[in-house]
PyMOL Python script that loads the backbone (N, CA, C, O; Angstrom):
from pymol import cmd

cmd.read_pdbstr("""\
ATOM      1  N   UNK A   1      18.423   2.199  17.275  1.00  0.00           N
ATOM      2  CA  UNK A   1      18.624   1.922  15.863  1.00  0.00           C
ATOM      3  C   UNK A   1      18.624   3.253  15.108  1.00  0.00           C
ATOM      4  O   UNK A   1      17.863   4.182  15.381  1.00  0.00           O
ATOM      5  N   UNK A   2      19.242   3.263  14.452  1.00  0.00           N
ATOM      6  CA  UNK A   2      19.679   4.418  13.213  1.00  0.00           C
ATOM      7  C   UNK A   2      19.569   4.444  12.205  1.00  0.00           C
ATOM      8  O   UNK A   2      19.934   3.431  11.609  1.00  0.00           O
ATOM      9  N   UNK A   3      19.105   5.393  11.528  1.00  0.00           N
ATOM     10  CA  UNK A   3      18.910   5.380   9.810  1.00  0.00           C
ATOM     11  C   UNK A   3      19.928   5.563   9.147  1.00  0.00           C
ATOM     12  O   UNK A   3      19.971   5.088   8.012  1.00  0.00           O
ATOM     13  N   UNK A   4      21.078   6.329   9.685  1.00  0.00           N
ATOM     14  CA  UNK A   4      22.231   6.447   9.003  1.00  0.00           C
ATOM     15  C   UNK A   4      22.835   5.227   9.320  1.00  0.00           C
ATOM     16  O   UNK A   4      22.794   4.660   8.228  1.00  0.00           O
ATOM     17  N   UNK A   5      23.271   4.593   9.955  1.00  0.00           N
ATOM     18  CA  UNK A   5      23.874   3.093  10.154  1.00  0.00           C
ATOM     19  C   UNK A   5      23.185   1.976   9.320  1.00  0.00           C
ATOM     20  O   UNK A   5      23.850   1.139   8.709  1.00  0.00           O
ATOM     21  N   UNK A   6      21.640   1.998   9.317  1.00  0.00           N
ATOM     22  CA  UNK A   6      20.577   0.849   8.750  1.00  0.00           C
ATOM     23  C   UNK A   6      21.773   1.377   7.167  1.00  0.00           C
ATOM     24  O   UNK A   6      22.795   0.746   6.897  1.00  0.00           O
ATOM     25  N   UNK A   7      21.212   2.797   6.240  1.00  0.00           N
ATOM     26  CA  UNK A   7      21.660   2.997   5.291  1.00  0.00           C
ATOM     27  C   UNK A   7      23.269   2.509   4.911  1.00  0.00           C
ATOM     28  O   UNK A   7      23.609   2.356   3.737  1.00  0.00           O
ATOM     29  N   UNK A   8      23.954   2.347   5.749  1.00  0.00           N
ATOM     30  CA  UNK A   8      25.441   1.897   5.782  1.00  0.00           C
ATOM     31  C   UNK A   8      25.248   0.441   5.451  1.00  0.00           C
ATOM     32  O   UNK A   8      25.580  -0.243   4.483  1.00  0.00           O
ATOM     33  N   UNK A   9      24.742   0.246   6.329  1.00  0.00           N
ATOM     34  CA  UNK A   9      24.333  -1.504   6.146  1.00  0.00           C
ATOM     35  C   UNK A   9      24.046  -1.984   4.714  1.00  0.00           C
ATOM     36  O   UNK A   9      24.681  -2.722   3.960  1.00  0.00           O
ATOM     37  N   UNK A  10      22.680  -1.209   4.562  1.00  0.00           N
ATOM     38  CA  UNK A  10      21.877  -1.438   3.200  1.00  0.00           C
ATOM     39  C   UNK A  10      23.055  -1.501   2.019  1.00  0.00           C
ATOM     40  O   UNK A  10      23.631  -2.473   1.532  1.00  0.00           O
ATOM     41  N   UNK A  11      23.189   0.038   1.735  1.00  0.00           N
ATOM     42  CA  UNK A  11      24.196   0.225   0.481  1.00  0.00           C
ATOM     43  C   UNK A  11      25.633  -0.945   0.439  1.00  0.00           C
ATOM     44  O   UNK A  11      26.183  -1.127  -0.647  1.00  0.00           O
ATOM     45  N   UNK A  12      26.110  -1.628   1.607  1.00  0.00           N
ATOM     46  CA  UNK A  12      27.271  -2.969   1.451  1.00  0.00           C
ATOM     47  C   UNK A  12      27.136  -3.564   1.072  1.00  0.00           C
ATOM     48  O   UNK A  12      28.050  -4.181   0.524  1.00  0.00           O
ATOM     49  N   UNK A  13      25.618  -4.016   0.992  1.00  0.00           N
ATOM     50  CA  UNK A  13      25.054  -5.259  -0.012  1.00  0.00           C
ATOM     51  C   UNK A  13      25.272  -5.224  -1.657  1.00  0.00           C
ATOM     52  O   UNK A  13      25.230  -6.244  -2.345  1.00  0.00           O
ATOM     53  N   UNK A  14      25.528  -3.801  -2.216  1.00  0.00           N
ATOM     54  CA  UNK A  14      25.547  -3.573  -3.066  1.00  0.00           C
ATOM     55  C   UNK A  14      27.078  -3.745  -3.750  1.00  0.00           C
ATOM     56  O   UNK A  14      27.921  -3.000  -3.250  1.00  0.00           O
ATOM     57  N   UNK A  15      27.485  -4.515  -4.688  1.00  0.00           N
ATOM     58  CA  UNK A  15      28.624  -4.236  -5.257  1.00  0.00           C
ATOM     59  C   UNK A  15      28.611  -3.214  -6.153  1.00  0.00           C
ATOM     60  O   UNK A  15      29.325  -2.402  -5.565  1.00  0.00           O
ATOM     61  N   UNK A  16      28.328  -2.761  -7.048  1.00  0.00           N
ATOM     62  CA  UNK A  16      28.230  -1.824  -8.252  1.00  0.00           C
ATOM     63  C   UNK A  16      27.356  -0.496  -8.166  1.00  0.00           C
ATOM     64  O   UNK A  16      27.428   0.321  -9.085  1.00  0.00           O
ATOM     65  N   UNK A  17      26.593  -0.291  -7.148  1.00  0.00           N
ATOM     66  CA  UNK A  17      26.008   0.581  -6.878  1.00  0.00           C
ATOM     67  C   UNK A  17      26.667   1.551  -6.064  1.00  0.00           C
ATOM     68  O   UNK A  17      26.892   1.070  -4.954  1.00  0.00           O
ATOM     69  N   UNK A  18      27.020   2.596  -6.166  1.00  0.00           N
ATOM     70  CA  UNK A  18      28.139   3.895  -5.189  1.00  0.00           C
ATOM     71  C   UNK A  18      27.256   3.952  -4.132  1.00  0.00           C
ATOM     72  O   UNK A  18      26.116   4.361  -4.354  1.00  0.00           O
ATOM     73  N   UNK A  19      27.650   3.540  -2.780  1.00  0.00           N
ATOM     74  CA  UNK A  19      26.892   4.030  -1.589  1.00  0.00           C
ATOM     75  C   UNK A  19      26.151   5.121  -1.935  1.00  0.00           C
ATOM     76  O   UNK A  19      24.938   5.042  -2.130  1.00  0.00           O
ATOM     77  N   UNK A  20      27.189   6.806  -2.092  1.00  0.00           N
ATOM     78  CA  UNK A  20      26.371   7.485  -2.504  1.00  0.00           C
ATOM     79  C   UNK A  20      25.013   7.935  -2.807  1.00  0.00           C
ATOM     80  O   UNK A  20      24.183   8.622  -2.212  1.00  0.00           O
ATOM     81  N   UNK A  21      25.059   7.309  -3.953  1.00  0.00           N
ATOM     82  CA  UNK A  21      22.990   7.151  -4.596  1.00  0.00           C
ATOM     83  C   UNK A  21      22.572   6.775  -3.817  1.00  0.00           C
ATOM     84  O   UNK A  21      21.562   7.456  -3.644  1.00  0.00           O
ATOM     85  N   UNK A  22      22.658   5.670  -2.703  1.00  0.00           N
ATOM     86  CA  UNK A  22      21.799   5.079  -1.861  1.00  0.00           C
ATOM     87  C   UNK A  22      21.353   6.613  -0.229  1.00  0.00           C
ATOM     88  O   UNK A  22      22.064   7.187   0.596  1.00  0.00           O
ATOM     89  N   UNK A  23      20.173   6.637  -0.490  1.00  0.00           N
ATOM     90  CA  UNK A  23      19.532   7.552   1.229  1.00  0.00           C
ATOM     91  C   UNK A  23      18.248   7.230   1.066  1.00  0.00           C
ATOM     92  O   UNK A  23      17.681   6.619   0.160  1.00  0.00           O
ATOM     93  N   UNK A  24      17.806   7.778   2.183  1.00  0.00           N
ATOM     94  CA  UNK A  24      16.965   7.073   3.015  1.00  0.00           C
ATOM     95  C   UNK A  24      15.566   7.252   1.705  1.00  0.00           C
ATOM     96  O   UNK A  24      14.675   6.408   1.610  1.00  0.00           O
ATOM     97  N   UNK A  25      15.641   8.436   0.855  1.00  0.00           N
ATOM     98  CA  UNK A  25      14.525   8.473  -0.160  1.00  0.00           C
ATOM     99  C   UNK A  25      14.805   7.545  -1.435  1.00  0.00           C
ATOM    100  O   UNK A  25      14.259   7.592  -2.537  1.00  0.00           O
ATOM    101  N   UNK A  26      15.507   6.947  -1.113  1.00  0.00           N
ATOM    102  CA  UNK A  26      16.494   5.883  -2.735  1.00  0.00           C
ATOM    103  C   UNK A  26      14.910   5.141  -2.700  1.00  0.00           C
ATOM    104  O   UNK A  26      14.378   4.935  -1.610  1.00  0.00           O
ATOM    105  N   UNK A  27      14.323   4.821  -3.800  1.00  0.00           N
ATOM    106  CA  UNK A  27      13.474   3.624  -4.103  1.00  0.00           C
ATOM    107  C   UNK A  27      14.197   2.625  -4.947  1.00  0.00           C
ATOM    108  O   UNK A  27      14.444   2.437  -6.139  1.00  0.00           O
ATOM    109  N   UNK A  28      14.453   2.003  -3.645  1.00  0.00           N
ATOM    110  CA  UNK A  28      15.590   0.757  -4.150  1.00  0.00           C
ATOM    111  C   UNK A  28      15.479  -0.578  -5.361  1.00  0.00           C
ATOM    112  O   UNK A  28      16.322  -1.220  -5.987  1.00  0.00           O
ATOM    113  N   UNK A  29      14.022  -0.585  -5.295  1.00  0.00           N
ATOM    114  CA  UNK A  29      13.665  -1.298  -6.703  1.00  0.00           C
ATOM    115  C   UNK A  29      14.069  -0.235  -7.463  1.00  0.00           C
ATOM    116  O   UNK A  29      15.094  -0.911  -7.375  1.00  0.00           O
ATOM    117  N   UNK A  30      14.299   0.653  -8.063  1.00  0.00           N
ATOM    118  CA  UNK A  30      15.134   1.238  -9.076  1.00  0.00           C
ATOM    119  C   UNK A  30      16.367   1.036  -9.226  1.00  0.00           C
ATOM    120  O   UNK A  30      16.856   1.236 -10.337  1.00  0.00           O
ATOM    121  N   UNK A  31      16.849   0.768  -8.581  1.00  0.00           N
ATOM    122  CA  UNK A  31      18.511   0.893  -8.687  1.00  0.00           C
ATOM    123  C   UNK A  31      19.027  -0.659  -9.473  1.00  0.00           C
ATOM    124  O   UNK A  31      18.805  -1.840  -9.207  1.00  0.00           O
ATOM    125  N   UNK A  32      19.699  -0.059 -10.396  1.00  0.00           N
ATOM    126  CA  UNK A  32      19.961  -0.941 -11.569  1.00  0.00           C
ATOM    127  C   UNK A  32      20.516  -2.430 -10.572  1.00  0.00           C
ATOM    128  O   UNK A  32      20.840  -3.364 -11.305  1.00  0.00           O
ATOM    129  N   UNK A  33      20.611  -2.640  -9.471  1.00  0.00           N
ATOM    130  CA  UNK A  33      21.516  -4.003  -9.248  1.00  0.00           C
ATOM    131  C   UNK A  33      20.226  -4.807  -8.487  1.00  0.00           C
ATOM    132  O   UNK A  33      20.218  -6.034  -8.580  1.00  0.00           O
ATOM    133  N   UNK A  34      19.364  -4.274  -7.894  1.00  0.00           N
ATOM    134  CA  UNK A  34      18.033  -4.566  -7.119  1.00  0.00           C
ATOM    135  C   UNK A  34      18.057  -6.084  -8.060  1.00  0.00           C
ATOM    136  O   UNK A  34      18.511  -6.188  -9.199  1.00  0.00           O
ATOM    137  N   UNK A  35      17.469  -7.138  -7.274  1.00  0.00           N
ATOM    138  CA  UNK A  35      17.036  -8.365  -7.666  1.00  0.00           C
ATOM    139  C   UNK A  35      16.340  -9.078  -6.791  1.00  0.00           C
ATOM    140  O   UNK A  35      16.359  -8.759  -5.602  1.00  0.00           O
ATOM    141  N   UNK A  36      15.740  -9.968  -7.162  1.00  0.00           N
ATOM    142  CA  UNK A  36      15.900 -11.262  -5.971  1.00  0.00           C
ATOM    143  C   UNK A  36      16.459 -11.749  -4.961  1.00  0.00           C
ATOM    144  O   UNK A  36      16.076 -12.078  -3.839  1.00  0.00           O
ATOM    145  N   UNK A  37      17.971 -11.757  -5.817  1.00  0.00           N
ATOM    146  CA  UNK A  37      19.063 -12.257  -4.778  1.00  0.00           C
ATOM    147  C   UNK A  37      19.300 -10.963  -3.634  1.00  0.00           C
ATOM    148  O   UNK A  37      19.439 -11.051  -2.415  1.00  0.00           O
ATOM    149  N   UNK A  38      19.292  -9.915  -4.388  1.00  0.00           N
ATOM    150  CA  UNK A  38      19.701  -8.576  -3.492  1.00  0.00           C
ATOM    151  C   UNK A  38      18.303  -8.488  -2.541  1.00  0.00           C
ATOM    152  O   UNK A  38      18.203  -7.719  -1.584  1.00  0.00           O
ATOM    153  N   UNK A  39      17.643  -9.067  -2.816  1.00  0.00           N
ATOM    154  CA  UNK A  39      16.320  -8.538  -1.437  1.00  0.00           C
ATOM    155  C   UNK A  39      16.703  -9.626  -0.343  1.00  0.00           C
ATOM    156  O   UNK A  39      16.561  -9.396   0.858  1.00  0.00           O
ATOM    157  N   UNK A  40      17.252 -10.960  -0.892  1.00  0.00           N
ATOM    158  CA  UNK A  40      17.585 -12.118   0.323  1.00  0.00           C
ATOM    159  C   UNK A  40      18.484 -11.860   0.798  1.00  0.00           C
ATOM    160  O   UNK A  40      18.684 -12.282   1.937  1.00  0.00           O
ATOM    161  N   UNK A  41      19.637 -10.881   0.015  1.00  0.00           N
ATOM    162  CA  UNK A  41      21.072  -9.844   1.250  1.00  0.00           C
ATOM    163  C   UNK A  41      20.363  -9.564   1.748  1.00  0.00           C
ATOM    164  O   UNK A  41      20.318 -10.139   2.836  1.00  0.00           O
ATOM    165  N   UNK A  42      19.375  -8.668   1.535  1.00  0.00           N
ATOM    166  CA  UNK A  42      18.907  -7.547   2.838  1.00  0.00           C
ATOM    167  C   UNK A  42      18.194  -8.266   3.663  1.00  0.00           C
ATOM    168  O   UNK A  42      18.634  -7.986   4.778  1.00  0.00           O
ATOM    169  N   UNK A  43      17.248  -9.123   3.781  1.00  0.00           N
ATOM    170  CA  UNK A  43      16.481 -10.044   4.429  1.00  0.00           C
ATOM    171  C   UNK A  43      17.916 -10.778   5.263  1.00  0.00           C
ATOM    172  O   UNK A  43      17.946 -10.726   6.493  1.00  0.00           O
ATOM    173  N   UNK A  44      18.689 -11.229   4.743  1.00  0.00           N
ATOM    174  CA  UNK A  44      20.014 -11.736   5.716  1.00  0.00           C
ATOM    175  C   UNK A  44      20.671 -10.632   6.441  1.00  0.00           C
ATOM    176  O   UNK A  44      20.591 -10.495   7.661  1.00  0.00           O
ATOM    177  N   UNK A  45      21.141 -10.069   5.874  1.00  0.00           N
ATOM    178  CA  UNK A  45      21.830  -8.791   6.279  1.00  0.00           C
ATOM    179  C   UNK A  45      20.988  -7.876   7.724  1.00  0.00           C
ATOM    180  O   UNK A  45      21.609  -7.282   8.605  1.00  0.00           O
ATOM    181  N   UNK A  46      19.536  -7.980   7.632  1.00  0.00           N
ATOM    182  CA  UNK A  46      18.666  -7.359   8.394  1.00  0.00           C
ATOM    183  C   UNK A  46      18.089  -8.319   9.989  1.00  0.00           C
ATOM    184  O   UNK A  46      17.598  -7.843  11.013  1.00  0.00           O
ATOM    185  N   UNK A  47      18.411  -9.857   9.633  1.00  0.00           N
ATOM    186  CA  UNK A  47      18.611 -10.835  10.633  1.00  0.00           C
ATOM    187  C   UNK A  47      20.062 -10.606  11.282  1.00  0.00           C
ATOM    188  O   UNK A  47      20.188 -10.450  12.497  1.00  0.00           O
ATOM    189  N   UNK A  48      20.804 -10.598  10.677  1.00  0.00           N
ATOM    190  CA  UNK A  48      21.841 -10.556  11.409  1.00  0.00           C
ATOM    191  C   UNK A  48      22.277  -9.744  11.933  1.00  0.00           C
ATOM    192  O   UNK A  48      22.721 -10.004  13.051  1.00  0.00           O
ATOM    193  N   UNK A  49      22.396  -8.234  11.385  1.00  0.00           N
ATOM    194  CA  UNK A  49      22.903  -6.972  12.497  1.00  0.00           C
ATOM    195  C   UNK A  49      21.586  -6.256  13.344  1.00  0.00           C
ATOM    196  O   UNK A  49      21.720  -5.384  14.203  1.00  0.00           O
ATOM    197  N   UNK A  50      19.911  -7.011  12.755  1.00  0.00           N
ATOM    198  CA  UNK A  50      19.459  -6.383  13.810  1.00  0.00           C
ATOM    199  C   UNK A  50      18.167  -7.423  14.743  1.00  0.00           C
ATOM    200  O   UNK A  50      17.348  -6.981  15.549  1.00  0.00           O
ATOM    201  N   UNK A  51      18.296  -8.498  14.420  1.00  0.00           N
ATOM    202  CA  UNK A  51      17.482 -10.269  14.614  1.00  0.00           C
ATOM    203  C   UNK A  51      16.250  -9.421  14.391  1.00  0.00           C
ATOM    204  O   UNK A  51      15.824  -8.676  15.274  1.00  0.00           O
ATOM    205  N   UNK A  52      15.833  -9.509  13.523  1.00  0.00           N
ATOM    206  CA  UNK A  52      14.500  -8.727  12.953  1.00  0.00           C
ATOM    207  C   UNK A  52      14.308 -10.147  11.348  1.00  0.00           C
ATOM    208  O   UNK A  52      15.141 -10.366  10.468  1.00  0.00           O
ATOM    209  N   UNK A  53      13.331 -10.618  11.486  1.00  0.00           N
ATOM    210  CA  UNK A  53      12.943 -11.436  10.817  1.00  0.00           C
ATOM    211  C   UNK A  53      11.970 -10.909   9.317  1.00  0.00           C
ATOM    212  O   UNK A  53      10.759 -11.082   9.457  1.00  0.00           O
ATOM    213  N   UNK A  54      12.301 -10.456   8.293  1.00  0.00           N
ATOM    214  CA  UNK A  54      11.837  -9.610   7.771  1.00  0.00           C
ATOM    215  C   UNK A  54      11.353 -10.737   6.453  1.00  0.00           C
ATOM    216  O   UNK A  54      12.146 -11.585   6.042  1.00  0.00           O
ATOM    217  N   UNK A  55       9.790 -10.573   5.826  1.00  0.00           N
ATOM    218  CA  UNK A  55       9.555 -11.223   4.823  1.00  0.00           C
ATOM    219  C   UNK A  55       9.307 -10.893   3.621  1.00  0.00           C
ATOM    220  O   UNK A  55       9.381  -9.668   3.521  1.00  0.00           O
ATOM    221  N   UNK A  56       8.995 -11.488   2.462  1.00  0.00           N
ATOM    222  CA  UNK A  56       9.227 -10.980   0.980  1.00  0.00           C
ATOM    223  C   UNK A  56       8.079  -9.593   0.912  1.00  0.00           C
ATOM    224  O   UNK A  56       8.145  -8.533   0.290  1.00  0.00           O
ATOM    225  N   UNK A  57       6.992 -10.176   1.888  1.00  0.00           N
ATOM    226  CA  UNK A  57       5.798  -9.117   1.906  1.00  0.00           C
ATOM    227  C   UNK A  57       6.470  -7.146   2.317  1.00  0.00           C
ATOM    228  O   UNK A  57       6.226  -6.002   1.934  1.00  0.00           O
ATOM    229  N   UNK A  58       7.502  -7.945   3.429  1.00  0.00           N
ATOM    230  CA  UNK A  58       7.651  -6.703   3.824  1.00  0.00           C
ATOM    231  C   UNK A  58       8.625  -5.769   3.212  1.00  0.00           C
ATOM    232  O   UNK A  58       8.786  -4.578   3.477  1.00  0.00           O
ATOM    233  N   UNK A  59       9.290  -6.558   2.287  1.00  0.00           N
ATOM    234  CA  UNK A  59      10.060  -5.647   1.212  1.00  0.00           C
ATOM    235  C   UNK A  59       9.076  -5.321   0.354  1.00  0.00           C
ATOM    236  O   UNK A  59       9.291  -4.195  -0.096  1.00  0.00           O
ATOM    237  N   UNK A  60       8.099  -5.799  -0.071  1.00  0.00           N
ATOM    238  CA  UNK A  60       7.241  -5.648  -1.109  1.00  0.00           C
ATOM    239  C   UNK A  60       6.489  -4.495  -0.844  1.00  0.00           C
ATOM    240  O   UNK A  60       6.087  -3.735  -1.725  1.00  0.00           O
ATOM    241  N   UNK A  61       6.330  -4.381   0.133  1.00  0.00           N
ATOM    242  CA  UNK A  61       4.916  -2.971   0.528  1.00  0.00           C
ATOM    243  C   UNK A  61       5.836  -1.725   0.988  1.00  0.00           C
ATOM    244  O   UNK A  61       5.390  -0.630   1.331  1.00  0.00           O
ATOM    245  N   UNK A  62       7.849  -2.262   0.908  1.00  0.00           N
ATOM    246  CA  UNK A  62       8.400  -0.767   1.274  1.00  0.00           C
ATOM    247  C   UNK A  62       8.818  -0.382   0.024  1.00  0.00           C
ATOM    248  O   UNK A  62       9.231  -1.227  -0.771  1.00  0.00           O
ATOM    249  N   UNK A  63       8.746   1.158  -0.341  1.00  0.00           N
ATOM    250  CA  UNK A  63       9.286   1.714  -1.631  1.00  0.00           C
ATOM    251  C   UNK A  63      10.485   2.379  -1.463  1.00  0.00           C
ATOM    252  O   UNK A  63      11.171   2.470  -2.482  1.00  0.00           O
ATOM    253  N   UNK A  64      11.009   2.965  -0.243  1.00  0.00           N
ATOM    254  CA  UNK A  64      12.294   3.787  -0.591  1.00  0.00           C
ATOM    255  C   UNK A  64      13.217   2.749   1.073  1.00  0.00           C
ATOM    256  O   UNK A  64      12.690   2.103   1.978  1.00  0.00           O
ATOM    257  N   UNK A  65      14.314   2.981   0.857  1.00  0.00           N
ATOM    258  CA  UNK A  65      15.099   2.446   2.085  1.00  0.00           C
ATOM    259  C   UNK A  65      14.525   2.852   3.454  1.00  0.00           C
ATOM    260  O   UNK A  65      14.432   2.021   4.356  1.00  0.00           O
ATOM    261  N   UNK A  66      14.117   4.207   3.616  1.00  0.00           N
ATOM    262  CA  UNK A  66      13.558   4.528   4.610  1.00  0.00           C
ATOM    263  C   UNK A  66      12.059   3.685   5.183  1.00  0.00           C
ATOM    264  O   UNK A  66      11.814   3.304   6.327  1.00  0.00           O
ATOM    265  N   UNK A  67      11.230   3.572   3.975  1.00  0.00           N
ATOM    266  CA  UNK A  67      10.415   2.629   4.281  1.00  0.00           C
ATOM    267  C   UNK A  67      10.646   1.331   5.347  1.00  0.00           C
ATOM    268  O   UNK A  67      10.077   0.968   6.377  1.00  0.00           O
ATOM    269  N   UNK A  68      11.875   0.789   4.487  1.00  0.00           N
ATOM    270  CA  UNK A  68      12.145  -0.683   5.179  1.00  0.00           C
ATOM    271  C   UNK A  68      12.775  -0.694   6.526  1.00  0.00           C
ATOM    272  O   UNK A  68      12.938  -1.766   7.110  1.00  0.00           O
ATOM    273  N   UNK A  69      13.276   0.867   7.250  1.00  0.00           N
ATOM    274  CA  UNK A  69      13.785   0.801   8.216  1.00  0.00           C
ATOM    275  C   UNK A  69      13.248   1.216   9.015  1.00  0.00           C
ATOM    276  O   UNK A  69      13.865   1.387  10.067  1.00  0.00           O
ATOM    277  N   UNK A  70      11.976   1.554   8.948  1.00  0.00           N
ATOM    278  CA  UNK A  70      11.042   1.769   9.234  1.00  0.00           C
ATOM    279  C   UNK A  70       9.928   0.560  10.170  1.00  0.00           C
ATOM    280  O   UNK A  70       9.500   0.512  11.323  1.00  0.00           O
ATOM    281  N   UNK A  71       9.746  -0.554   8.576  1.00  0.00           N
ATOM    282  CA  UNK A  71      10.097  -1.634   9.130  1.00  0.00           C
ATOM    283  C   UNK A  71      10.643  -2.455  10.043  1.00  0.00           C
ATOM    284  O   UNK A  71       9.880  -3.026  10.822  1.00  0.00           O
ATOM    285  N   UNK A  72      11.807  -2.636  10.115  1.00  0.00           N
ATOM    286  CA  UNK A  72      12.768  -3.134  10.752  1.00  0.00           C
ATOM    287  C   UNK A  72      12.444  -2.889  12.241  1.00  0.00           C
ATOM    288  O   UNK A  72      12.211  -3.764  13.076  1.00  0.00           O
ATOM    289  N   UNK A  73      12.476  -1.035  12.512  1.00  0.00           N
ATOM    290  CA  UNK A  73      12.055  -0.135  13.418  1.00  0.00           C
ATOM    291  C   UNK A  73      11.535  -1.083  14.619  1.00  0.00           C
ATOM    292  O   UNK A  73      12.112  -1.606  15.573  1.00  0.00           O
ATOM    293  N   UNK A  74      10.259  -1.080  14.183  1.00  0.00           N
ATOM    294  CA  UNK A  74       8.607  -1.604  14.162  1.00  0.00           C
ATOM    295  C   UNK A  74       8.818  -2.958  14.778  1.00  0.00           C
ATOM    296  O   UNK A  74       8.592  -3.172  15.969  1.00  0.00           O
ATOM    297  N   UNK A  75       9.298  -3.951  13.859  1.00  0.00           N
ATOM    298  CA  UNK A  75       9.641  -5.161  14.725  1.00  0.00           C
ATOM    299  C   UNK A  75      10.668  -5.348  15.420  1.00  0.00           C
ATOM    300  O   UNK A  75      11.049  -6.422  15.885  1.00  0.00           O
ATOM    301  N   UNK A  76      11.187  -4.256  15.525  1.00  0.00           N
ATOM    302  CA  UNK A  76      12.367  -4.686  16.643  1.00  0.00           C
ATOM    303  C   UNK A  76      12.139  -4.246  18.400  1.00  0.00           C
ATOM    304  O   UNK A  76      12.669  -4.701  19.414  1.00  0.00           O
ATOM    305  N   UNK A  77      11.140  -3.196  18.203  1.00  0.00           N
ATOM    306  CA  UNK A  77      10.713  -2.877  19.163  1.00  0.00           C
ATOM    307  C   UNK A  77       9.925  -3.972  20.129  1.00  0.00           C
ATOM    308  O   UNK A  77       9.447  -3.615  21.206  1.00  0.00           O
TER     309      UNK A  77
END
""", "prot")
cmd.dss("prot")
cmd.show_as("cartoon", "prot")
cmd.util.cbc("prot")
cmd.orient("prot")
């Protein structure tokens, strides 16, 4: 698993947000499009390209993208 690929992943979810801004130090609750709905992309998005079952807790306790792939990491192992 990869951080540059996870980050590829991440930033698609985004319509209005420029990949760009998005790396691995982005604290993604900042970014003007972050919501609800956008944490259940990534919670989907994170089942499906990596079967990693990820919960509201565990977005909650990550602060930057790297955090959560970090995450991901962790239970996929």
């Amino acid at each position: 698993m990869e951080l540059s690929k996870f980050l590829e992943n991440f930033a698609e979810q985004f319509d209005e947000t420029d990949p760009s801004e998005i790396t691995a130090n982005t604290n993604f609750r900042d970014l003007d499009e972050w919501s609800s709905l956008m944490a259940l992309s990534i919670i989907a998005m994170v089942d499906e390209e990596y079967d990693v079952q990820l919960k509201g807790n565990d977005i909650r306790e990550a602060h930057t993208v790297e955090d959560l792939f970090n995450t991901v990491k962790s239970k996929a192992e």
